[in-house]
C-alpha positions as CSV (number, residue, x, y, z in Angstrom):
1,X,20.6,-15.8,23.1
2,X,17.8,-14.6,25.5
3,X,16.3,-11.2,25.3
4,X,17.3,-10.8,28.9
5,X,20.7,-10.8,27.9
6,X,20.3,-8.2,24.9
7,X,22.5,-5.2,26.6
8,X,20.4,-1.8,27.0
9,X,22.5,0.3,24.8
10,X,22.1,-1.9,21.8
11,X,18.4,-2.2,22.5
12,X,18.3,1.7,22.9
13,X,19.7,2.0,19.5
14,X,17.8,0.0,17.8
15,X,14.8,0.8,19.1
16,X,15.8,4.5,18.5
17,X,16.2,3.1,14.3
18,X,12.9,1.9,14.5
19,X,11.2,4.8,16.0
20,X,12.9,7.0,13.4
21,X,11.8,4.5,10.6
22,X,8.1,4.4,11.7
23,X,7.5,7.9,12.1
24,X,9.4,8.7,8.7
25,X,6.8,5.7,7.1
26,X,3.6,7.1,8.9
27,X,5.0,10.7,7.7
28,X,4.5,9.8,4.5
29,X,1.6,7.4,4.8
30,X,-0.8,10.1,6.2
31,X,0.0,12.7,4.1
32,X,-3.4,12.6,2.3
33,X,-5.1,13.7,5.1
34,X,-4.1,17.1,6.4
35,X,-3.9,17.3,2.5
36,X,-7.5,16.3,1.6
37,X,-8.9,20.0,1.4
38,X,-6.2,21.3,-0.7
39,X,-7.2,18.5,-3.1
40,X,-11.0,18.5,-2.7
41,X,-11.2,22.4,-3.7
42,X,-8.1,21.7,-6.5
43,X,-10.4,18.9,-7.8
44,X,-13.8,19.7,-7.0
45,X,-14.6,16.7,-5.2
46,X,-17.5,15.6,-3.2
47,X,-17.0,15.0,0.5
48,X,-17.6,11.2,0.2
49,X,-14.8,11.3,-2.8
50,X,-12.1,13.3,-0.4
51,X,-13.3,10.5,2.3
52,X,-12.3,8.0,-0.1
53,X,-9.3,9.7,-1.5
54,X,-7.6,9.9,2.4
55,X,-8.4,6.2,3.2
56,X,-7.2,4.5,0.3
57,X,-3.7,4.7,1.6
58,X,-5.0,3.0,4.9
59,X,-6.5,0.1,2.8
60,X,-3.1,-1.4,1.5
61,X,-1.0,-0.4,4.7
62,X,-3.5,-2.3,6.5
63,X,-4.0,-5.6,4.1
64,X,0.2,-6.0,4.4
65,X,0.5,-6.1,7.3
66,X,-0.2,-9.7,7.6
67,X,2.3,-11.1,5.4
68,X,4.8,-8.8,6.3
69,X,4.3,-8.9,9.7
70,X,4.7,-13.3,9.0
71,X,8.2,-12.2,6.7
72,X,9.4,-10.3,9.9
73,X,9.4,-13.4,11.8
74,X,11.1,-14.9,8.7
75,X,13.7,-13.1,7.4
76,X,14.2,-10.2,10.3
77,X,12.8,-7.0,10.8
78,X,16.3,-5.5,9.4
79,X,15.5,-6.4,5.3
80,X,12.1,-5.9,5.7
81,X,11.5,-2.4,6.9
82,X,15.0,-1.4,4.6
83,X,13.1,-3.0,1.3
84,X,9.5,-1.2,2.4
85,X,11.3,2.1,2.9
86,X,13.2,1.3,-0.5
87,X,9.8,1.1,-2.2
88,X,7.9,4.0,-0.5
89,X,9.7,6.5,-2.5
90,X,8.3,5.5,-5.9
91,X,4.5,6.0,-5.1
92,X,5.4,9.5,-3.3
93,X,7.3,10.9,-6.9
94,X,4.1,9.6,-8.6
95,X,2.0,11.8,-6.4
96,X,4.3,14.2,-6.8
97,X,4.3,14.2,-10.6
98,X,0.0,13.1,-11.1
99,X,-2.1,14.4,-8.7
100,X,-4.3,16.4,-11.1
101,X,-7.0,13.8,-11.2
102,X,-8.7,11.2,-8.6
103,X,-8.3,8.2,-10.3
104,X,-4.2,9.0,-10.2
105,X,-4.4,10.2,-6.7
106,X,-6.4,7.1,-5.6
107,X,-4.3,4.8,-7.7
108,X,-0.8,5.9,-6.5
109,X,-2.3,6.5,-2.7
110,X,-3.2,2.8,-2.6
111,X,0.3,1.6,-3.4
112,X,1.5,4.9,-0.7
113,X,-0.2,2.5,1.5
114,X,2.6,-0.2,2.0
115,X,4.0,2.6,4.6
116,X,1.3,2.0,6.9
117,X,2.4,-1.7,6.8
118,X,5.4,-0.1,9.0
119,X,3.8,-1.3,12.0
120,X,3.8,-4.7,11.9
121,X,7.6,-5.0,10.8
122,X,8.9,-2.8,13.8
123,X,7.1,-4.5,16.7
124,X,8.6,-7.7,16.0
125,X,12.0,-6.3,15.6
126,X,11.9,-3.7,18.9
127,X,10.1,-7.1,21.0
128,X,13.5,-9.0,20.2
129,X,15.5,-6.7,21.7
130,X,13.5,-6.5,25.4
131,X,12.6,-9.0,28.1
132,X,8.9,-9.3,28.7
133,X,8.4,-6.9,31.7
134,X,9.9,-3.9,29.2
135,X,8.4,-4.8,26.4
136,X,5.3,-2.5,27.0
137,X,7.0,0.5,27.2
138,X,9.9,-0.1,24.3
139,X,6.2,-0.9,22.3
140,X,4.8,2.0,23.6
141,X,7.8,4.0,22.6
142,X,7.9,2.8,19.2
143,X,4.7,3.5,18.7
144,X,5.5,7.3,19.3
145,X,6.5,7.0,15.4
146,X,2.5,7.5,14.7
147,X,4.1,11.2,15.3
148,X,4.5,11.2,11.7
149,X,1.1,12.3,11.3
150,X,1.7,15.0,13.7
151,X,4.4,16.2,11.7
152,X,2.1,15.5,8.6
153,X,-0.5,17.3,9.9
154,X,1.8,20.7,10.7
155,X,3.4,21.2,7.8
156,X,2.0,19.6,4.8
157,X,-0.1,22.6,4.4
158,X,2.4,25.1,4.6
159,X,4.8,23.8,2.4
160,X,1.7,23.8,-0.2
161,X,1.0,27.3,0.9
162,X,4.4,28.1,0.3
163,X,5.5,25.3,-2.7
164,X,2.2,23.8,-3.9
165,X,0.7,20.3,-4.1
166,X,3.8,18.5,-4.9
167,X,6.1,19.9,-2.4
168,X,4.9,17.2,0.8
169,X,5.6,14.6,-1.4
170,X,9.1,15.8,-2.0
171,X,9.7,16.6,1.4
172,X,8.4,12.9,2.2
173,X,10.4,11.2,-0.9
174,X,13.8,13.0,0.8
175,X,13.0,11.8,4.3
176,X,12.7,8.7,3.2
177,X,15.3,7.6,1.3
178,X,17.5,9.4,3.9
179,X,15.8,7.3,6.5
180,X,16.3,4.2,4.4
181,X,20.1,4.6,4.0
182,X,20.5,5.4,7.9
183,X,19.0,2.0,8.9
184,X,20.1,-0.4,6.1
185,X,23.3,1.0,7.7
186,X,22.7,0.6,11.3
187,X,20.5,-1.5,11.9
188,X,20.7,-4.7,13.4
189,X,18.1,-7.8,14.3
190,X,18.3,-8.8,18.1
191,X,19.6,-12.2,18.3
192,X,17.5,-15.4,18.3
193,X,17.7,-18.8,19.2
194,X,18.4,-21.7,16.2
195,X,14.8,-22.3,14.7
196,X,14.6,-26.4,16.0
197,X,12.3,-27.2,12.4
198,X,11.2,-24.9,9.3
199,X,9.5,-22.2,9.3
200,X,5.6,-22.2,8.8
201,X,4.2,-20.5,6.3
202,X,1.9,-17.7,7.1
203,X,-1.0,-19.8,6.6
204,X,0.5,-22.2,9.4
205,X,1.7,-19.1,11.4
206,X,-2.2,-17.4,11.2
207,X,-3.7,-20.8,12.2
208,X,-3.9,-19.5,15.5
209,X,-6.8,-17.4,14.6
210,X,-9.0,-20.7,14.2
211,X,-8.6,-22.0,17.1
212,X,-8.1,-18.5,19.8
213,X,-11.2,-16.2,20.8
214,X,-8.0,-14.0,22.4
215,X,-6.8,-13.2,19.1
216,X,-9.8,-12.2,17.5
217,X,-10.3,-10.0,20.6
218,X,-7.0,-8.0,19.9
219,X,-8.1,-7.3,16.6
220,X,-11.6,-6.0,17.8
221,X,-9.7,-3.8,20.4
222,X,-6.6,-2.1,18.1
223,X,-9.7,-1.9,15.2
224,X,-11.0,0.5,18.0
225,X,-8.2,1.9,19.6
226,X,-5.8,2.8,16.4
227,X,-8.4,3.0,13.7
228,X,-10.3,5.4,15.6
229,X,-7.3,7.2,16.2
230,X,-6.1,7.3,12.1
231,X,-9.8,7.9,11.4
232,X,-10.3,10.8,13.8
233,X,-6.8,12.8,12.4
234,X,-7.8,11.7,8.8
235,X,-11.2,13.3,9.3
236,X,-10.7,15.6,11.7
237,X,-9.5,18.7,9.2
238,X,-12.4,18.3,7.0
239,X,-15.0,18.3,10.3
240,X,-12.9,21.6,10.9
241,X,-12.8,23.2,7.7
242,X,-16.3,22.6,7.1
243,X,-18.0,23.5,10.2
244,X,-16.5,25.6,11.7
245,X,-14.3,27.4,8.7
246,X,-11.4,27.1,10.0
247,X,-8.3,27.7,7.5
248,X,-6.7,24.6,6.3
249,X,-3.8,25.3,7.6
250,X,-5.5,25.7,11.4
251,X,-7.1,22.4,10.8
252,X,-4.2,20.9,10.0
253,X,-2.5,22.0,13.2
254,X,-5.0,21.1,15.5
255,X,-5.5,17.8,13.9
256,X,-1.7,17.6,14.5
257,X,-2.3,18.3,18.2
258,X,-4.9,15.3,18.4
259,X,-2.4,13.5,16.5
260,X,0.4,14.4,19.2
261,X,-1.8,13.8,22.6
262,X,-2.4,10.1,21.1
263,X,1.5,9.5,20.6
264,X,2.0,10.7,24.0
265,X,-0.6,8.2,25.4
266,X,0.7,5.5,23.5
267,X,4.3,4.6,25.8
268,X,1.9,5.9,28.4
269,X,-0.4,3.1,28.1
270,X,2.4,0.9,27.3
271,X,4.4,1.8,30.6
272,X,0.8,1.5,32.5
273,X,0.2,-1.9,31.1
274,X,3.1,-3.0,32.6
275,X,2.6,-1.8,35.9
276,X,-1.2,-2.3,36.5
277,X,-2.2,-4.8,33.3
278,X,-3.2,-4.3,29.8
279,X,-6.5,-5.0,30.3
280,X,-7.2,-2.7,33.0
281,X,-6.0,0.6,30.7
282,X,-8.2,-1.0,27.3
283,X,-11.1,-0.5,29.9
284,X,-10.2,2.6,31.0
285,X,-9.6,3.6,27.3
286,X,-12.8,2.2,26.0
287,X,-15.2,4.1,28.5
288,X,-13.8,6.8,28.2
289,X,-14.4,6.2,24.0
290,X,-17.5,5.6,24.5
291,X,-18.6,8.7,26.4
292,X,-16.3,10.8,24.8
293,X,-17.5,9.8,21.3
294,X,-21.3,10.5,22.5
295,X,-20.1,14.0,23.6
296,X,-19.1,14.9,20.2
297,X,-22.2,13.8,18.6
298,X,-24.0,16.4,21.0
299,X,-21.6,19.2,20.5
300,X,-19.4,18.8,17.8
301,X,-20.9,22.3,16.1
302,X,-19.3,23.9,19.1
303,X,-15.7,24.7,19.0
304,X,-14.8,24.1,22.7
305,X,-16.6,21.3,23.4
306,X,-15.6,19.7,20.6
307,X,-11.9,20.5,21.2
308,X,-12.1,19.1,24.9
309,X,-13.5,15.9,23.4
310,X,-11.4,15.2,20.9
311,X,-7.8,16.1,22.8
312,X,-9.4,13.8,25.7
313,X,-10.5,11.0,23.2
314,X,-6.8,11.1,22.1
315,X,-5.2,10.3,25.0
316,X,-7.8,7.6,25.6
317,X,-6.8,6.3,22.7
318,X,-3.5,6.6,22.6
319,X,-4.1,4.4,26.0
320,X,-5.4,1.9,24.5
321,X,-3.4,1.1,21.8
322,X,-0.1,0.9,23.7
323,X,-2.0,-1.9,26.1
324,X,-3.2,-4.0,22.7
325,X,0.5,-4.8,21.9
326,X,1.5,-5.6,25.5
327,X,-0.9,-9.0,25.3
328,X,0.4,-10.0,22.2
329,X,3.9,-10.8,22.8
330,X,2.1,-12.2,26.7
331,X,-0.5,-14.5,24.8
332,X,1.7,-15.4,21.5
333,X,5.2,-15.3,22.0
334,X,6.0,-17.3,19.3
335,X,3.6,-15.7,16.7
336,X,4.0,-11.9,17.6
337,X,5.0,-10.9,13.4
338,X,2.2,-13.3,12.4
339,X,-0.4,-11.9,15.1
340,X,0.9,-8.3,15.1
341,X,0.3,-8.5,11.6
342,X,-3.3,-9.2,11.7
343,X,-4.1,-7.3,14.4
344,X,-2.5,-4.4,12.9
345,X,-4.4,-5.1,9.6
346,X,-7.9,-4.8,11.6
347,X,-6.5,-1.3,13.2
348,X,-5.4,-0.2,9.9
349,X,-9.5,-1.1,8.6
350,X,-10.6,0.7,11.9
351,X,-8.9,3.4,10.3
352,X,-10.3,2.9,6.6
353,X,-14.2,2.7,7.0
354,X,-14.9,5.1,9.3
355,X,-13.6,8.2,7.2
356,X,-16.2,6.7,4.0
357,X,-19.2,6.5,6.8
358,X,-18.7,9.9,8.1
359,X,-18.7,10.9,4.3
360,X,-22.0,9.1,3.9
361,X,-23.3,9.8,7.1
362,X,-23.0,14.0,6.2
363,X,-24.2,13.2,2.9
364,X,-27.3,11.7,3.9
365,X,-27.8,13.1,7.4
366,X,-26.2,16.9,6.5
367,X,-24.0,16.6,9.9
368,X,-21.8,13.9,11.7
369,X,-24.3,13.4,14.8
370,X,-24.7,9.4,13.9
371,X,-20.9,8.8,12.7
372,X,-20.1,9.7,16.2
373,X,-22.5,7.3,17.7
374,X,-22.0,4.5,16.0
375,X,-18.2,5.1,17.2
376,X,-19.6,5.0,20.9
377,X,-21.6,2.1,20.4
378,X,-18.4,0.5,19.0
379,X,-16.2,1.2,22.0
380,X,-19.2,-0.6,23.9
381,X,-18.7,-3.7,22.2
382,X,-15.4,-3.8,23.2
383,X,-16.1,-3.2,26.7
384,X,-18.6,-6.4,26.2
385,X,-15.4,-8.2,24.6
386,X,-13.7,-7.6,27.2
387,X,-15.6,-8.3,30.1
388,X,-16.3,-11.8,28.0
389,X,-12.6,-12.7,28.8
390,X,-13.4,-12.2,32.7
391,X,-12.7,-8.6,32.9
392,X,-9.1,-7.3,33.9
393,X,-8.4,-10.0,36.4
394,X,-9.2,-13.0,34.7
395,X,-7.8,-11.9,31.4
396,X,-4.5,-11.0,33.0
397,X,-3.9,-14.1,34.8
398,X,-4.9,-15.7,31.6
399,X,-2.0,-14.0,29.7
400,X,0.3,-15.0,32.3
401,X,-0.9,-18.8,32.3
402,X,-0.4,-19.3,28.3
403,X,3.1,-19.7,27.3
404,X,2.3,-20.3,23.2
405,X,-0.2,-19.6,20.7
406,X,-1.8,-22.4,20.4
């Protein structure tokens, strides 16, 4: 059966299961963050250790993505998020229960990091439920499930205030096995057409990246778009606490409002890229990156003009990483788990090494002037990417021309 023929309400549904599952995952995946001062001043830990402590999670969550994003294709996006959601719960109790040294927290944060894998299970499974000129926005919907961080981000620090350390990861462990029940139970794959040979294996499936510039392109533009994104709310309470002495539980609410102005960009550049073309809101996005980013390494030791920035840069990229996933399922339609997978691996990275070089950078620099440039030189790149392809016009009549992946 064709997407076209999916009926709304069932789509609706299921897309509303996957929304709920992704922003329970990414709850519990970013939890680190907002919690990172808590932790550094429990521990005594160096900034570049607290910088490594919040992106080990983002290390694993992005290196599965590939081969779940290939099982996806295999076996449905129904048994794959339900078994990821059945394991998430076992790294959160260990946190829970050993998060009085570093080595536990960075042990049992690098296996917290299958939730971040999250990603690349539900955009194969909401794609098979939408014809191609909705998939956009039902992408750009799902991807409102990076609200978990939000949430993350609002009240992981008061329910230490209130509880202590362990009580976000009890909060999370709940959530999530709730979560896990409600869409074992309801949940349902979108119906596909009989497979005509075997399957590949996601070696076969990932060959695609040996012979396509395109799909090494996506990667470079969601390493941009989402890890700048996951780096700037992973970061962003430490920048506050530490500059501008902000309580922690302040930080962690305007981080959350960063966190929120990106989720709202993401259907929003999903619902765009349907309209006016993927490429044309990645260039929008990526300028305004670029001169956003060299804003804040002018005035990030002022308060407002480091606000403005970083709520602009949020929607920007909350832009672009709703148009990324609009070109996938446009220039591989028969890959998207395989590709969405790596892609969302190099996002997930974009969202790893920036948090250790802004650790570095303050601990050699004393201040996060560079970190921010190297992030607008970055976004520049991208632009050059893009206008490589032929610039908006080309590259969209170049997504509408090329029916596989090969």
């Amino acid at each position: 059966m064709s997407t076209q023929t999916h009926d709304r309400g069932g789509a609706g549904a299921e897309l509303a299961l996957a929304t709920l599952a992704f922003t329970t995952c990414f709850y519990a995946w970013s939890l680190l963050g907002p919690l990172g001062p808590d932790l550094q001043d429990a521990l005594a830990l160096s900034d570049f250790q607290t910088s490594a402590m919040v992106a080990v999670p983002v290390l694993l969550g992005s290196l599965m993505r590939i081969p779940l994003g290939w099982l996806t294709d295999r076996l449905g996006g129904r048994r794959v998020f339900s078994a990821l959601m059945a394991f998430t719960p076992l790294p959160l109790i260990a946190l829970a229960l050993f998060h009085d040294s570093l080595g536990a927290i960075l042990t049992f944060g690098f296996l917290l990091g299958f939730a971040g894998a999250s990603f690349a299970v539900g955009v194969p499974f909401v794609n098979g439920w939408y014809p191609p000129e909705r998939q956009g926005f039902a992408l750009g919907i799902y991807g409102m499930g990076m609200g978990g961080t939000v949430l993350a981000g609002l009240t992981a620090p008061r329910l230490v205030d209130h509880w202590g350390l362990s009580a976000p990861f009890w909060v999370a462990t709940v959530l999530m096995v709730a979560t896990c029940g409600i869409f074992l139970v309801l949940a349902r794959d979108a119906p596909r057409p009989p497979r005509t040979g075997p399957a590949p294996g996601m070696f076969a499936a990932l060959s695609v990246f040996r012979t396509s510039g395109r799909a090494w392109a996506l990667t470079l533009f969601y390493f941009m778009a989402f890890g700048g994104f996951v780096a700037m709310f992973l970061y962003l309470p430490k920048l506050l606490t530490g500059v501008h002495d902000l309580t922690k539980a302040d930080a962690g609410a305007r981080a959350a409002g960063f966190a929120l102005l990106a989720v709202i960009g993401r259907p929003l550049g999903g619902s765009l890229s349907d309209r006016v073309g993927a490429a044309r809101v990645l260039l929008i996005s990526f300028i305004a990156v670029a001169v956003l980013a060299l804003v804040l390494a002018a005035t990030y030791t002022a308060i407002v003009p480091l606000t403005i920035a970083c709520l602009t840069m949020a929607l920007a990229l909350g832009l672009g990483t709703g148009a990324v996933f609009k070109l996938v399922p446009e220039w591989f339609p028969d890959r998207v788990g395989a590709v969405t997978g790596v892609v969302g691996a190099a996002g997930g990275l974009g969202g790893f090494f920036p948090p250790l070089i802004m650790g570095l950078v303050k601990t050699l620099t004393g201040g996060y002037a560079l970190g921010f440039a190297l992030m607008a030189l970055m976004a520049v790149c991208c632009l050059g990417v893009l206008r490589a392809l032929g610039g908006p016009q080309r590259t969209e009549r170049t997504a509408q021309s090329v029916p596989t992946g090969g």
